[in-house]
N, C-alpha and C positions, 0 to 999 in steps of 0.2 A: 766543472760545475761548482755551484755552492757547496760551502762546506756539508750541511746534510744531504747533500746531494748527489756528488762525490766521491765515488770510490771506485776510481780506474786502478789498475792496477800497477801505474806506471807513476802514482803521486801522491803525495801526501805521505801521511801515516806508512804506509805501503813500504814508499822509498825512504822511510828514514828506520824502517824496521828489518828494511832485508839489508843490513853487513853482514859480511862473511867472505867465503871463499865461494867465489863464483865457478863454477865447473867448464873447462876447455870442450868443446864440443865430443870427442871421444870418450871421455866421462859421462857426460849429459846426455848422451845417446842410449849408455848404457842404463841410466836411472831413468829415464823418459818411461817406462809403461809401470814403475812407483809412482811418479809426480801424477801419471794419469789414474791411476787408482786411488790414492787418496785422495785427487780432486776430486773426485767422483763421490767419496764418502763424505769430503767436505759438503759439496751441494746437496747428499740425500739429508745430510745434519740440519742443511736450510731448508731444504726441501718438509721435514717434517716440523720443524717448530712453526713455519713463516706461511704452508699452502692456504691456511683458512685465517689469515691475517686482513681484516676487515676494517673500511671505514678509513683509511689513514686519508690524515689532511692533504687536498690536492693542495699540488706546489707544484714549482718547475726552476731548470735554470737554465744559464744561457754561459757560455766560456768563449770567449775571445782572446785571439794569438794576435800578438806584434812582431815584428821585426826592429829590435832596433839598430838604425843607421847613424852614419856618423861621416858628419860631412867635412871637406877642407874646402871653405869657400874660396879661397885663395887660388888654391889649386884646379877646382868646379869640380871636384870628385869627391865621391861617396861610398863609404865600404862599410861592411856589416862590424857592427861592435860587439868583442867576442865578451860583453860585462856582465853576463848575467849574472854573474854570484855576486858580483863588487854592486849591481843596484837593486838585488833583494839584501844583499847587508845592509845597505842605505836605508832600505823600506823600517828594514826590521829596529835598526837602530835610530830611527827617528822619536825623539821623546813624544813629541807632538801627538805621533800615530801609536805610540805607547799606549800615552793615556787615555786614548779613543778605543783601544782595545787589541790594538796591535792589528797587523795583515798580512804577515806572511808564517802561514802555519805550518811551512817547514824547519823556520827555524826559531819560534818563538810561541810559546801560547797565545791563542787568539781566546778572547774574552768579547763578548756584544753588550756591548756600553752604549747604549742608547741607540742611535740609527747607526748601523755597523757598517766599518770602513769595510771596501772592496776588498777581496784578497788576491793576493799575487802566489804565481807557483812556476817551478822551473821548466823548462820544454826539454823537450832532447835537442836542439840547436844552441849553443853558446851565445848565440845572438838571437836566442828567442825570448819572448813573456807572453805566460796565459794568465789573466785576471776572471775574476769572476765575482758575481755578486758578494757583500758578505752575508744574507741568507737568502734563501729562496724566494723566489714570488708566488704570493698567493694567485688565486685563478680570478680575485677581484680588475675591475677596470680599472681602477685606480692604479694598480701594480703593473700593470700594461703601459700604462703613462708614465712611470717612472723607469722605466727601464732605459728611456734614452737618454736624462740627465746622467745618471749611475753610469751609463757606456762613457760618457764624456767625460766626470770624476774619477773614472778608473786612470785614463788617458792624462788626463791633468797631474791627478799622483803620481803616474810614472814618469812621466815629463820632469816633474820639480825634484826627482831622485837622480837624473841622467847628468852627465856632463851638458853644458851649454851647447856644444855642436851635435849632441844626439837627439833623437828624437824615436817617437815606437810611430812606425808608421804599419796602417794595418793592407798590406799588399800581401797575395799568397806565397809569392815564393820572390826571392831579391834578382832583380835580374841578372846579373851579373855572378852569381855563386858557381864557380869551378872554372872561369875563365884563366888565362895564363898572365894576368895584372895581378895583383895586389889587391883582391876585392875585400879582405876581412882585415882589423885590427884588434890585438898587434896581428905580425904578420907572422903565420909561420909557413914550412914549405907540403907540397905534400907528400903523400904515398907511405905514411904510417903503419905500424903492423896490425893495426885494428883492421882501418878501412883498407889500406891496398888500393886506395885510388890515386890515379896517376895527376885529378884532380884538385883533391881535397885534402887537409891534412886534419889527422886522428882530433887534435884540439880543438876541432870546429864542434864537435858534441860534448853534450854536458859530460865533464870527468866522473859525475855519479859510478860506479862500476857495475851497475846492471845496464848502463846505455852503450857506450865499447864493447861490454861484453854480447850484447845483443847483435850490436852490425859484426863481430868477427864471427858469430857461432851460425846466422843465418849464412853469412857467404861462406863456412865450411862444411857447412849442411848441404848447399847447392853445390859445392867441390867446385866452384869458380865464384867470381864476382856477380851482383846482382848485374842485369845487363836492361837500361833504359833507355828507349828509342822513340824521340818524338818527330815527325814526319817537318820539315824545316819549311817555315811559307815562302812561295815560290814568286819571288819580286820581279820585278821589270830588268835588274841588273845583277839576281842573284844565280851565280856560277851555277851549272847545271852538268851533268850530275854533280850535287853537293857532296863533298866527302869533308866531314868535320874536321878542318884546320888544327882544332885545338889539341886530336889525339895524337896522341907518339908512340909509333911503332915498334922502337928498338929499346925502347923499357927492361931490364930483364933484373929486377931487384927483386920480384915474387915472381914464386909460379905463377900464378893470377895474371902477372905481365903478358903474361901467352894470349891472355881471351881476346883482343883486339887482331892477333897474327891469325886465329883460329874463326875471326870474322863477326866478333861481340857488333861491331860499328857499322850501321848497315848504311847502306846508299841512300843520297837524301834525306836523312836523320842527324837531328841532334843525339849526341852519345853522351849518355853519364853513367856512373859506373859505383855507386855506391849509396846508401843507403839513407846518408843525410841531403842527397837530392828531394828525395821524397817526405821523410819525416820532417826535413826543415821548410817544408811549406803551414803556412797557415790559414785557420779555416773556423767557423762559423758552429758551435753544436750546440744540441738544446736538449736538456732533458727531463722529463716529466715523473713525477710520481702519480702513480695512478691509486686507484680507494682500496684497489685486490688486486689479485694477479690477474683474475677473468679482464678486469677491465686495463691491465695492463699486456694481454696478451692480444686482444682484440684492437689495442692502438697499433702494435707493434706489427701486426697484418694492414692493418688499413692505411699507415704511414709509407707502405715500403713502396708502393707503386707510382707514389708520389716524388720521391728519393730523386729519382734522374729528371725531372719536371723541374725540379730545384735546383739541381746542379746544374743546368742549363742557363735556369733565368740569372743563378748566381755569376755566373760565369766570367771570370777571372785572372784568367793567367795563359796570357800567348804568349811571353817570353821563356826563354832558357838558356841560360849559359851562356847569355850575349848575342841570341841569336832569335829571330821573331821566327814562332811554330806557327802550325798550322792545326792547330788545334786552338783549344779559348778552354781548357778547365785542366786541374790538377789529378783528377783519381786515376787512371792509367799508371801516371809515374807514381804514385805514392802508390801502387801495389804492385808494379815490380822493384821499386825500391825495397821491399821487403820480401818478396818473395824467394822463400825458403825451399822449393821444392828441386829434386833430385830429377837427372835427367827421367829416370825410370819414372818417376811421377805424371812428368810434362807429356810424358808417350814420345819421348825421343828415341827412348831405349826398350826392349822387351820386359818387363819386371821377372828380376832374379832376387832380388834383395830387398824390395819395398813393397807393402800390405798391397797398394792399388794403384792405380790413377790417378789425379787429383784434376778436377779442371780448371780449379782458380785459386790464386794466391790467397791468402792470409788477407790479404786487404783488399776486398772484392763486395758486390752489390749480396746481399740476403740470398741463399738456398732454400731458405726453410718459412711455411707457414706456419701458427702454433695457435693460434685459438679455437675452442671448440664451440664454432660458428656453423649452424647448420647451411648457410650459403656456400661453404668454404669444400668445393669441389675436390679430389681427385686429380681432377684431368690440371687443376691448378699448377700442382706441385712439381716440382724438377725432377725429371725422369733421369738424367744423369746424380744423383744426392748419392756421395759416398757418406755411410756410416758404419761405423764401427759396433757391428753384431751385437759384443759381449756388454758395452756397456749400456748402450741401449736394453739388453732384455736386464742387465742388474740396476736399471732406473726402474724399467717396469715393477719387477719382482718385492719393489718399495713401494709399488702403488701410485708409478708416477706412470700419467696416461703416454699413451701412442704419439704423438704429437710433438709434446715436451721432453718426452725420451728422445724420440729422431732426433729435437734441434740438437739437443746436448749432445747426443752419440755424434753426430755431425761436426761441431766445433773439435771434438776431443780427439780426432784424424789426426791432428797434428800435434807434432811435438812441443812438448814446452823446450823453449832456446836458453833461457836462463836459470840455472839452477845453483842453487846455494848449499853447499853438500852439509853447512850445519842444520840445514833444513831435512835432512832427509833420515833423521836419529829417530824422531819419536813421530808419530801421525798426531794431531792438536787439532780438534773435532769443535774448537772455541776457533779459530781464525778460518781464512781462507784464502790463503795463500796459494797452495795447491792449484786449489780452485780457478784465481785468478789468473794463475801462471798464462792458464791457456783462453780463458774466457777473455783476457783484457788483449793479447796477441791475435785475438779474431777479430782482426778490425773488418768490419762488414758495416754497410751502410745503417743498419738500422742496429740496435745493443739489445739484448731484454736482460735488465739485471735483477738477482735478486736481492734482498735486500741482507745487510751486513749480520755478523754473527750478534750481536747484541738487539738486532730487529727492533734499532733504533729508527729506521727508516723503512717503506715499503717497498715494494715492487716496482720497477722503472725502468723507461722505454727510453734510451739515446738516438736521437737523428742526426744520422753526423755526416750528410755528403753536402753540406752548401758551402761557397767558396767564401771567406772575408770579404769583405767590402766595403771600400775607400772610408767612408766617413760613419759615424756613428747612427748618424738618419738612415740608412742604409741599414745598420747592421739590425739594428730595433723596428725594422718596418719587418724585414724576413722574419724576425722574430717573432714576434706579436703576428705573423701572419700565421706561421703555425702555429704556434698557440689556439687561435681562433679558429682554424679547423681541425683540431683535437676537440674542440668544444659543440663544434656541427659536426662532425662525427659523432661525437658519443648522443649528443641531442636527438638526433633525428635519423642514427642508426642507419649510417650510408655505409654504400658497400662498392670499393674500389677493386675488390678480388678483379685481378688478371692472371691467365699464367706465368709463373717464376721465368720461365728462359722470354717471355717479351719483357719483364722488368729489366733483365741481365740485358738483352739485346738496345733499349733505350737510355741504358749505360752509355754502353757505347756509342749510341747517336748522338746522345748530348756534347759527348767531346767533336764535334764536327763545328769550325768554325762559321760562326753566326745562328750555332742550332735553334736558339730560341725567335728566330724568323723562319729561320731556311728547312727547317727540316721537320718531321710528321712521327707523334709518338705514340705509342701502342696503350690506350685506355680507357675504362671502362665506360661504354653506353650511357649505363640508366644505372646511377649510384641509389638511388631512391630506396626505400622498400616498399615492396609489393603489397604492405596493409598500414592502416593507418594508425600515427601516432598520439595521443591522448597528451591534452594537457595538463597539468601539473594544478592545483587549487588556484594559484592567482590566475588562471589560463593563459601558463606559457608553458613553453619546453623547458625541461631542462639541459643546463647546459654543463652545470657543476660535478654531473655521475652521468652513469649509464643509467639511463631514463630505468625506471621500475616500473613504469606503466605501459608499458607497450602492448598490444590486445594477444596477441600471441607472439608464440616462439615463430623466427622467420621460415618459412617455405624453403625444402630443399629443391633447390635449382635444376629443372630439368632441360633439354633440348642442348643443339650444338652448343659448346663453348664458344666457338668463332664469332658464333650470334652477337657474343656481349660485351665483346671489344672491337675498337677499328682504330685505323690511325688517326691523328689530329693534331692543329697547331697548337704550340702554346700558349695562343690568344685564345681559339676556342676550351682550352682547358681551362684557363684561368678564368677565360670571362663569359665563357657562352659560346653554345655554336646559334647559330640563325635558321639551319637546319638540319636534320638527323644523319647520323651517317651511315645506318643500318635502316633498312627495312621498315623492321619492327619497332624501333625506340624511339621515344621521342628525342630533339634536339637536346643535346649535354646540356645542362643549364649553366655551368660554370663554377670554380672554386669560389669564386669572389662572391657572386650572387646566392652561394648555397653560404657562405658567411654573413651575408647582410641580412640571410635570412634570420639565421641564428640571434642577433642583434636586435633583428625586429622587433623577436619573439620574449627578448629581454627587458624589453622597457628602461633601455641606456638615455640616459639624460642628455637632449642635446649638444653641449660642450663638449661630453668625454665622446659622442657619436662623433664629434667635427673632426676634433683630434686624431681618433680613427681610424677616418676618413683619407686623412693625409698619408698614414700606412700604404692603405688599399690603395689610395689612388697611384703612388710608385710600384707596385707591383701592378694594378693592372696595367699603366702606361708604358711599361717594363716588357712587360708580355706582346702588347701589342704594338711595340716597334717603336713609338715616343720617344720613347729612355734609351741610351743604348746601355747595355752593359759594361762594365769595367773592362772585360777586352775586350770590345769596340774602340770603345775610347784611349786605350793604350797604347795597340795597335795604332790608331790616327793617328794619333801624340806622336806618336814615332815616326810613322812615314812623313809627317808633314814637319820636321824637326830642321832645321837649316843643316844641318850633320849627317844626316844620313843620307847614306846613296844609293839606295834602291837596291839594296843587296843583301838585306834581310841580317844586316850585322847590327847589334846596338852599341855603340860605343862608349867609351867611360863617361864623356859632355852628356850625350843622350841619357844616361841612366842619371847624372846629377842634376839634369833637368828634369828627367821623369817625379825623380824621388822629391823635387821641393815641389813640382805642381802635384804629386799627389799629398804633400803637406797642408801645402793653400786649399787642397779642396777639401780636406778634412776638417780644417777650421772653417770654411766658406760655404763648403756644398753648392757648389755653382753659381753661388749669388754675386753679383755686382762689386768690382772694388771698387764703384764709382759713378758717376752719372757719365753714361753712353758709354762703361768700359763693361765689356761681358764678363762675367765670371769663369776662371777654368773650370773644365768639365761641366757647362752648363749642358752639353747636348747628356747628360745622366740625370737630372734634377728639372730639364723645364722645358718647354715646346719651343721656344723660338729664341736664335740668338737674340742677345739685349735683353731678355725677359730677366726681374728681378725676382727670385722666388722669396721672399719675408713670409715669415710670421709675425704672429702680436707681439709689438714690443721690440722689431728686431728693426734694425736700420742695416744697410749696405753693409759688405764686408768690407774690417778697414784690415 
């Protein structure tokens, strides 16, 4: 996120604060229920200066991941460039970007000199970059519109820091990372003492020593390797039963070597087996400050049902390890890449040594509702929610409600994985460190933060399941589409409550290749509410707070639950059903149309209305089958490649053909190189081959 934006626990300030001696997992086992009680003092310390913090300026931001690659045209092959530190020195040591105020604020003061450059920050992949605005966007239209030049200037600055054969191309995960070639440079071999994959080696993550130390202490917390199984797509010529080529059996360099003999590698599955499979994908987040916490906790409910709806339409990544899945999205693997839990946990085993059960990783869809919304049921909430008793009643016992105790007691199950034992001398009721140990390691679909010890910033909601997406038009249309229903949400006080295990359960559906045609997702009826909304003195809604004029507090919900959800496509969620799917409710009206409404109600000046317009219209056309998504199109690209032989392998050609047409179309976005030549990936950007999509002022891509 932007700088005030910003405070993961894994960047910035954070990571250039925590040096020290990082603690081997038998240490950090032992300290783990200190780290979890001073965090707990740390957030009641937030908790009391920040719960009645009122009025902060709405803002938002948006973070974008590259990969960069690095081609040998010579050769037609492409491997991941392990430069991250060598082209944030570039950044940082550019005079040019000096005197503009600098942009990368891990290794330099960043100063706002006028329109502030983009800033750059490190990822946990060596061959990653996340950039992000350099401040926030305000909730004006105007800032909506800039959002996609600024995606393109981030892209451009990193480009002119890179060696001439690289480039950051924004794909979610590189296809080719753990194959048995030479996919990264330089080259080194794998099976490191960090990672222990037979894969990858240790130099492929950032040398930071909270990232090493993170992938060795989760896989000796689980007492074997993380274990990732993507179901392999099953081609016209691909070997059946598949048993993954690339693994090797007779490894015996680590214990961990065992987990493949012991049967890690399942039938018909791509295997990977380490933790930068999943962290080194990239991905699309957005985060919002809201005015209080009420109206930041009331986002953070109303966002989360939406979550698998997006990861769907985002939908992005059918490759792996050289091999085309059978699946089209990344959160599956990116939460067992980090999942930390002990057999006893998984219910492998009977519990003799571990508090409980756990039923999902560390990186997994929301658990927890948290606003106190009189709509907000009961019957909602996850009947499986492990939390931990004690801190939960010492949230309360602060006078922190039922609700907000549970999410916390809920996160704080797990252990923090990295700990710093100069950290654990004195408790510092000024930072939050502690705090974030465990709060920023709960990677869950939806974030609720709060705001930093100096309550220089407020209360904030992170939505973080949408996948990258090819070109910058793309990344800025998703954007600005949430954005714009955080604005008819809070406007007009909709209400997407479902229950928690069908959000968890459309999870899962959404990784079903082609979900966003083929498959049916669980959500709400009639978002409406039940009395009506008063306009504002110019007679509109507002769209900038949570409306203050609503005639009363909402109506508690009675009758079946079942009643107020059904399944549906993602065409009628985005755009409308035609008819009801319940009984009782009227037809869904549609995201898009409950956004146009909002817009309506605003009195947006034609121009910035047209502009828009061009968002929406890629998301609706998206939804409803027009557009395909990025793996559709990948997928094609692949099958229909002169290289490939129906057997579900991508090969090094393939992937150096993949990565320069996903180049051109990032500079193109499907337009024309020419009269009567189509643009690549026009079937993502237009209705009919040959169609040229321009804008004003824009001629064919040359």
């Amino acid at each position: 996120m932007s700088p005030s934006l910003k405070l993961s626990g894994w960047s910035g300030k954070l990571l250039n604060e925590a040096l020290g001696t990082p603690l081997e997992w038998p240490d950090a086992q032992k300290a783990a229920d200190k780290v979890r009680q001073w965090g707990i003092e740390q957030l009641l310390s937030i908790w009391r200066r920040a719960k009645g913090k009122e009025r902060d300026v709405l803002r938002w931001g948006d973070e974008i991941e590259y990969l960069v690659v690095a081609y040998d045209d010579q050769l037609h092959k492409v491997k991941l460039s392990l430069r991250q530190a060598d082209i944030l020195d570039a950044l940082a040591k550019d005079e040019a970007l000096q005197k503009q105020g600098g942009c990368v604020p891990e290794l330099q003061h960043v100063a706002r000199k006028g329109e502030p450059l983009p800033t750059f920050h490190p990822e946990f992949g060596r061959f990653m970059l996340e950039a992000t605005p350099g401040k926030p966007w305000g909730i004006g239209f105007k800032d909506l519109l800039d959002v996609e030049p600024n995606m393109k200037w981030r892209r451009t600055i990193a480009k002119e820091h890179m060696e001439p054969n690289e480039y950051p191309i924004t794909l979610t995960t590189f296809p080719r990372l753990g194959t048995r070639d030479e996919f990264i440079t330089p080259y080194f071999p794998p099976s490191g003492d960090r990672l222990r994959s037979q894969f990858l080696p240790d130099e492929i993550a950032n040398p930071h020593i909270r990232f090493p130390t993170l992938a060795a202490n989760i896989r000796a917390r689980r007492g074997r390797k993380v274990e990732i199984n993507v179901p392999i797509f099953k081609d016209e010529n691909t070997v059946l039963p598949f048993q993954d080529p690339t693994v090797v059996y007779d490894l015996h360099k680590w214990p961990e070597d065992d987990d493949v003999r012991r049967g890690a590698a399942k039938e018909n599955h791509i295997y990977m087996d380490a933790m930068a499979f999943g962290m080194g994908s990239c991905c699309l987040q957005i985060t919002f400050q809201a005015k209080n916490i009420t109206e930041g906790r009331k986002l953070y409910d109303q966002l989360s049902p939406l979550g698998p709806i997006l990861l769907a339409l985002t939908a992005a990544t059918p490759i792996y390890k050289g091999f085309l899945a059978d699946t089209d999205v990344r959160w599956n693997q990116i939460s067992r890449a980090v999942d930390d839990r002990t057999p006893e946990e998984l219910g492998e085993k009977p519990i003799e040594n571990d508090r409980w059960r756990v039923p999902k990783s560390r990186y997994a869809s929301n658990s927890t509702y948290i606003s106190q919304d009189a709509r907000l049921r009961k019957e909602y909430m996850d009947p499986d929610l492990v939390v931990d008793e004690d801190i939960k009643q010492r949230l309360m016992d602060e006078g922190m409600d039922d609700l907000l105790a549970t999410h916390f007691a809920h996160l704080f199950i797990r252990d923090p994985i990295v700990i710093f034992g100069e950290d654990l001398k004195e408790l510092d009721l000024s930072k939050t460190d502690h705090f974030e140990n465990l709060q920023s390691t709960n990677w869950q679909h939806m974030r609720f933060k709060p705001p930093p010890p100096d309550n220089s910033i407020g209360w904030r909601v992170e939505f973080r399941p949408m996948e990258i997406q090819i070109s910058d038009y793309e990344n800025a249309a998703f954007s600005v589409f949430i954005v714009l229903i955080t604005r008819a949400i809070l406007s007009f006080d909709l209400n997407f409550y479902i229950p928690i295990p069908n959000t968890t359960e459309n999870m899962e559906t959404a990784h079903a290749r082609d979900a966003v045609l083929k498959e049916k997702f669980y959500f709400r009826n009639d978002p409406l509410p039940s009395r009506p909304i008063k306009s504002t003195t110019n007679g509109h809604t507002s769209g900038t707070s949570t409306p203050a004029t609503l005639l009363s507090r909402p109506p508690t919900p009675t009758g079946p639950v079942e009643d107020e959800y059904s399944l549906m496509t993602i065409d009628e969620i985005i755009n409308g059903q035609t008819s009801p799917s319940g009984d009782s409710s009227p037809p869904f009206p549609g995201l898009i149309p409950l956004v146009e409404s909002y817009l309506n109600s605003m009195n947006v000046d034609v121009q910035t209305r047209c502009d828009l317009a061009r968002y929406l219209d890629l998301i609706r056309k998206r939804a409803n089958g027009t557009y395909w998504t990025a793996a559709k199109w990948i997928r094609q690209y692949v099958r229909g490649h002169g290289e490939y032989k129906g057997d579900s392998v991508v090969n090094e050609k393939v992937t150096y053909d993949l990565c320069k047409a996903v180049e051109e179309i990032t500079r193109c976005e499907g337009r024309s190189t020419g009269e009567g030549v189509s643009g690549l990936g026009w079937e993502m950007f237009t209705e009919k081959k040959g169609m040229t999509r321009k804008r004003k002022g824009e001629s064919a891509c040359g």
